[in-house]
N, C-alpha and C positions, 0 to 999 in steps of 0.2 A: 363378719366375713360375708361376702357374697358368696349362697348358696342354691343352686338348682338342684333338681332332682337327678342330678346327671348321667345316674345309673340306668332311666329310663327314658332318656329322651334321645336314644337310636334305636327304637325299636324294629324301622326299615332296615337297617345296616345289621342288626345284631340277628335280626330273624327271617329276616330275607324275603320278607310277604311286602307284598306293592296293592293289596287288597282284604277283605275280608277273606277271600278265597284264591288262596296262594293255585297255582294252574296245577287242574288236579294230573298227578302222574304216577306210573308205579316205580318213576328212575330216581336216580339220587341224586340228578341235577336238578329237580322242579323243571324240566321241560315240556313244554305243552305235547300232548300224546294227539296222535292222527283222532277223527272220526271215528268213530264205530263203525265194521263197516258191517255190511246187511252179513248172514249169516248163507252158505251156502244151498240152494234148493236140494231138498230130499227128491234121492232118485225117482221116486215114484210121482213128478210132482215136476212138469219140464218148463222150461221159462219161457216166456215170450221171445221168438228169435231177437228181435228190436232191444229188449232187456238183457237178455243173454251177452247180447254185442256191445252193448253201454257196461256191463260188469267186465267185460273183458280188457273194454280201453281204462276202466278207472283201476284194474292191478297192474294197468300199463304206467299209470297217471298222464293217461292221455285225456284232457277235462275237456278241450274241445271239443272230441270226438265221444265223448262219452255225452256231456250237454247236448249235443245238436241228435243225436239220435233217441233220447229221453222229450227231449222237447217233443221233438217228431210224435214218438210213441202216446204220451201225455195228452196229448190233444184231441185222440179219439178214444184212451183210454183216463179220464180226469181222476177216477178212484181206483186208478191199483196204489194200491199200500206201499207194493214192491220197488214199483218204479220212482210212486213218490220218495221216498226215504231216498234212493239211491241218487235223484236230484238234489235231495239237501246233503248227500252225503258231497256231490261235486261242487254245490255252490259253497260249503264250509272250507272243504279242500281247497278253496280258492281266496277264503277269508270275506267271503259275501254273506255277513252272518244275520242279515236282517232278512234277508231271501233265504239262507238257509232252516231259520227259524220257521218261516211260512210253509216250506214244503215239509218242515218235518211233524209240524202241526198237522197237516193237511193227511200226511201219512197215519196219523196218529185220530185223527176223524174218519180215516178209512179203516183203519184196524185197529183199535184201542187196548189190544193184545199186543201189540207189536213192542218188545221189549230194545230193539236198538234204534226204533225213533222216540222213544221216551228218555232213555240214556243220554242218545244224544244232543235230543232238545235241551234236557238236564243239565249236560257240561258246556251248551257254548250258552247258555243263559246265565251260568256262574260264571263263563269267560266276563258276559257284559255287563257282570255285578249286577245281574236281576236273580236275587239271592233267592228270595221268598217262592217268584216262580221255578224256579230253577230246584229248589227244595220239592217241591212238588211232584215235579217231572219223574224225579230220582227214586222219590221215595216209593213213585208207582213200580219206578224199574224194579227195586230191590222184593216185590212181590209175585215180577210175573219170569215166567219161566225163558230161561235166555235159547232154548234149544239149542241147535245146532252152533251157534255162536260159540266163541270164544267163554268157556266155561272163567277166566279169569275178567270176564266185561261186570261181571257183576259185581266182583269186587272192587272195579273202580267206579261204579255207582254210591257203594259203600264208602270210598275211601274220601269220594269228594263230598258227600254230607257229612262226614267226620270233619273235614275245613270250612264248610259253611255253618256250622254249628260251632265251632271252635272258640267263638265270642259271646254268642247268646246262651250257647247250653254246652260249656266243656265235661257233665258229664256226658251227656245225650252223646258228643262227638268221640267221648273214648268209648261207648257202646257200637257206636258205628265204626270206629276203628278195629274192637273187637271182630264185629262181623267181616269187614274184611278179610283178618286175618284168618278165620276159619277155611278161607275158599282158597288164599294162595300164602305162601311166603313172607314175612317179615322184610321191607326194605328199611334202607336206611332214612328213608325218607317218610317211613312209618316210626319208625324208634325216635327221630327227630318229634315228630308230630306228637307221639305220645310224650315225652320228654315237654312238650310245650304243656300240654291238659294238665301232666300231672304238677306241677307249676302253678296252672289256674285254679286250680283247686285244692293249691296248700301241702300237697303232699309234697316235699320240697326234697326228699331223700329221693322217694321214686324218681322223681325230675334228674335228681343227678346220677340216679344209678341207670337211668335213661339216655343220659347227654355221654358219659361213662361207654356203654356199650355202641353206643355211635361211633365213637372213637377208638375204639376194637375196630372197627369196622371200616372205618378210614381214619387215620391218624393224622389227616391231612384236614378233616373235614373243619372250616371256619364257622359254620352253623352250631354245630357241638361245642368247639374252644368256646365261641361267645356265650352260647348258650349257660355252660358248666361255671365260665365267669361271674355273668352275670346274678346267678344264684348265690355265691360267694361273694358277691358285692350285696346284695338284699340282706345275708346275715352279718353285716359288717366285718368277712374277716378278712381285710386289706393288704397284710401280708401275703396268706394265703393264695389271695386270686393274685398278688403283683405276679409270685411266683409264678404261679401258673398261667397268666398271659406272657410274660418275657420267656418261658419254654414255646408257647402256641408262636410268637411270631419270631422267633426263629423261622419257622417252615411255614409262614405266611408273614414276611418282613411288613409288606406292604399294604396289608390289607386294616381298612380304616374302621371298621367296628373296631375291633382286637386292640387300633394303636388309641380311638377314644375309648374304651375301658380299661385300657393300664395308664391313661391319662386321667379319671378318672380315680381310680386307687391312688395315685400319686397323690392327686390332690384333694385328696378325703385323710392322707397319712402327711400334709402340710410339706411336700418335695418338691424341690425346685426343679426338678426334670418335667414335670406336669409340663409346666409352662413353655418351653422349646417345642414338646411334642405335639403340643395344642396349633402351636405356628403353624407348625409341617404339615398338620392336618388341613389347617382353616386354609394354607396356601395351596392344599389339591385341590379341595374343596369349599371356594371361598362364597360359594352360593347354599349352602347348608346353614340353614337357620339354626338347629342344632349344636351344627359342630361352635358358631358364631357364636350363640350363650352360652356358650361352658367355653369359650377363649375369651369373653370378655370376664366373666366370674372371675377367673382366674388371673388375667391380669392385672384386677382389682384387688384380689388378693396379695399379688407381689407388688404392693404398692405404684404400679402404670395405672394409676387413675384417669390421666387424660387419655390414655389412648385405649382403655378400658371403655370409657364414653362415647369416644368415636365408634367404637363396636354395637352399642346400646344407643346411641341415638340415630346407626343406620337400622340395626332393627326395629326401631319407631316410628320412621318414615312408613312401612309396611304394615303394623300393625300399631297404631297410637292410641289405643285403649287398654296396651297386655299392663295387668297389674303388677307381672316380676320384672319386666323390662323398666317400665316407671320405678319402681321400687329401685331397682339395679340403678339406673341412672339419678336416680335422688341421693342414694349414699355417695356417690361419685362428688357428685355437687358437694355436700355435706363435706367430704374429706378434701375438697379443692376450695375448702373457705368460700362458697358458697349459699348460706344458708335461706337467704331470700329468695331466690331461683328455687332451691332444694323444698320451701313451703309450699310454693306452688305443682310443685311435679307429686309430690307426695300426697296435696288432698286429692292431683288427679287420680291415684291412684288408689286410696279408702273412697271415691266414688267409681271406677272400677270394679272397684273387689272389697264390701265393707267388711270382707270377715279376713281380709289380709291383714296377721300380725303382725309384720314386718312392717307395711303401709303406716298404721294407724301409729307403732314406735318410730320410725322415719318424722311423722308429722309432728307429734311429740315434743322430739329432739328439736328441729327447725324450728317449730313455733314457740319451742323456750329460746332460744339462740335468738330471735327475732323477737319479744319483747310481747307475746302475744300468750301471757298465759292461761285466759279462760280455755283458748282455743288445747293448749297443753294437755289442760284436767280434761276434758272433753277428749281428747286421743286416747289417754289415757285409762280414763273410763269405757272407752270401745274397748280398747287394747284388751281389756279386765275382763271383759266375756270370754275371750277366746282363749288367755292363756295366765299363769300364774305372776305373780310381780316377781320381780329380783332386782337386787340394789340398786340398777342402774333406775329403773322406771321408778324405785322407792324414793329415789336422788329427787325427781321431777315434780312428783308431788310435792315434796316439802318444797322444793326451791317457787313451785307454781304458789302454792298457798301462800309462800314469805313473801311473792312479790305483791299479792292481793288483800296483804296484810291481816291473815287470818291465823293468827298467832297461837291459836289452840290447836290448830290441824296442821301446822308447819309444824310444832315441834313433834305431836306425835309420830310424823314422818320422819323427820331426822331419827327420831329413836330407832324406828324401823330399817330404817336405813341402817345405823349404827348395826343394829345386833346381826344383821344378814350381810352386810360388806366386810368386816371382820379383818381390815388388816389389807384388803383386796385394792381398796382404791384412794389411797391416801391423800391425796391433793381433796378431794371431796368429803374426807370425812375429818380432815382439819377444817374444813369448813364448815360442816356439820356441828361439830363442839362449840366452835365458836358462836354459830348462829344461836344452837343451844343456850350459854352463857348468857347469852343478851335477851331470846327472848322469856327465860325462867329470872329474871329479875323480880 
């Protein structure tokens, strides 16, 4: 059977990240959160009129008028902190974040205390997946004292090095999650996150008593259903998750994580339903590579081997080196009475990927079918590092060595063959005996 890892190949659709650093926020939609904005001046402590009246247009989100009298200001004064930051605060407001970056830098070389230009250099540098400086920036935030500011800024300083760590160090990222929490509230979008770490780090109960309390929390939420699935899919228990995705889309019919993991289950549990649902998906989405190889698997599985093909040999136009796609489409060949086509795709694909088991049995098969048995013992022999024999490869050997006429190593194969096939593949092991019989004369 044609097998992908199917269970993890939507990790965009199931987890809903578009980057290493999902856009840090404290809502429960992942929606990008405003700027930082500067923190109010202590009374005793009066602003520049010129500043004063750029703060006052930017709560207006008047950027014009807040940009043309900071420019103004800026030019005879180049190092106030103040005014800098409040320029990167209008040029990011505006999504000019390569300009914004420079003024908040610039702020940040005028006052190296300044906790909402370090913040915010921080988040729009993990906007533009500049992780490592952006980790920087943050982790200075998370040291210096936010004053007057929003006493909750500093836990989304915390909460977006909790996401940019989230790959490289998931515990480091549930410590920053931790700190977070100390400063505000639990969202859902924290129980999600943590529900991912504890995941990464094997604790697969926490992850679901995680995904679990998400869904106390919105019973709607599709992040959780996928997430709680997909856990349930990792410990094989197929029933289980079917059940539990056919409740989840009820009250998300439509939504395409959900419909490929109950496609998925389906066809991990050998159901013909897989296969329609896989359609409906590939025809919303018929530019997902994804959803593409897990609809062609599968309709090689339901015996559509031609138009299983047609699935795999448009994913080869794109990528003609992937060792599962070759692999995919060499069995195809193979079961369409192809086997000279089927030899060539399959060595492309043990030169591809030599430690591909499937590849090197792919080549195997083909190169006995084609009349090529050194080449046979040689797959076979790869095959034999990576994984244990079983009758069918026991079959090749013997049938390889009887065609090379090495009459002490066939039979001991057949024997082998014999005591491990056991009733399982009868056409072969009448042939077995027989070849036996003739060559123990």
């Amino acid at each position: 059977m044609h097998r992908f890892a199917v269970s993890v190949l939507f990790p965009a659709l199931i987890l809903g990240h578009s980057s290493a650093f999902a856009q840090e926020s404290s809502s429960s939609d992942g929606s990008l959160p405003p700027p930082v904005k500067a923190a109010p001046a202590p009374a005793s402590q009066a602003l520049p009129p010129e500043v004063a009246a750029a703060e006052s247009a930017i709560a207006a989100s008047d950027w014009k008028t807040a940009e043309s009298k900071l420019n103004l200001y800026l030019t005879s004064h180049p190092a106030d902190a103040r005014a800098l930051f409040d320029a990167g605060y209008v040029a990011d407001a505006q999504s000019r974040l390569d300009e914004a970056a420079a003024l908040y830098s610039r702020a940040i070389d005028a006052d190296p205390r300044s906790f909402e230009a370090h913040i915010s250099l921080g988040l729009l540098l993990a906007r533009q997946g500049k992780l490592a400086e952006a980790r920087r920036e943050l982790v200075i935030a998370t040291t210096l004292d936010p004053g007057l500011a929003d006493p909750a800024s500093k836990a989304r300083a915390w909460r977006a090095l909790a996401r940019i760590d989230r790959d490289s160090d998931p515990v480091a990222a549930s410590s920053d999650l931790l700190e977070a929490l100390k400063l505000t509230p639990e969202t859902i979008s924290d129980t999600l996150l943590a529900a991912e770490l504890a995941e990464k780090t094997g604790q697969l109960e926490a992850a679901a008593a995680a995904y679990r309390r998400a869904l106390d929390k919105d019973p709607n939420s599709v992040q959780a259903s996928a997430g709680l699935a997909h856990l349930l899919i990792l410990q094989k228990d197929y029933p289980g998750a079917e059940t539990f995705l056919r409740a989840a889309l009820l009250k998300n019919p439509d939504d395409p994580a959900l419909i490929a993991q109950l496609a998925t289950v389906l066809a991990d549990q050998d159901k013909a339903e897989a296969l329609p649902l896989l359609e409906k998906l590939y025809a919303a989405h018929p530019g997902d590579t994804a959803v593409t190889r897990m609809l062609a698997a599968v309709r090689a599985d339901a015996g559509d081997f031609a138009g299983s093909d047609l699935l795999f040999l448009h994913l080869l136009a794109a990528s003609p080196d992937d060792p599962e796609l070759l692999v995919g489409h060499g069995q195809n060949l193979v079961r369409e009475g192809q086997p000279d086509r089927a030899y060539a795709v399959f060595e492309r694909a043990t030169q591809a990927d030599p430690a591909s088991i499937d590849a090197w049995s792919g080549l195997a098969f083909a190169a006995s079918k084609t009349g090529h048995p050194e080449v046979t013992l040689h797959a076979l022999a790869m095959r034999s590092r990576y994984a244990p024999e079983n009758p069918s490869t026991l079959f090749l050997w013997a049938i390889s060595y009887d065609s090379l006429h090495q009459k002490t190593l066939a039979a001991a194969y057949y024997r082998r063959f014999l005591d491990a096939a056991r009733g399982r593949l009868p056409d072969q092991e009448w042939q077995a005996r027989q070849r036996l019989q003739i060559l123990e004369r």
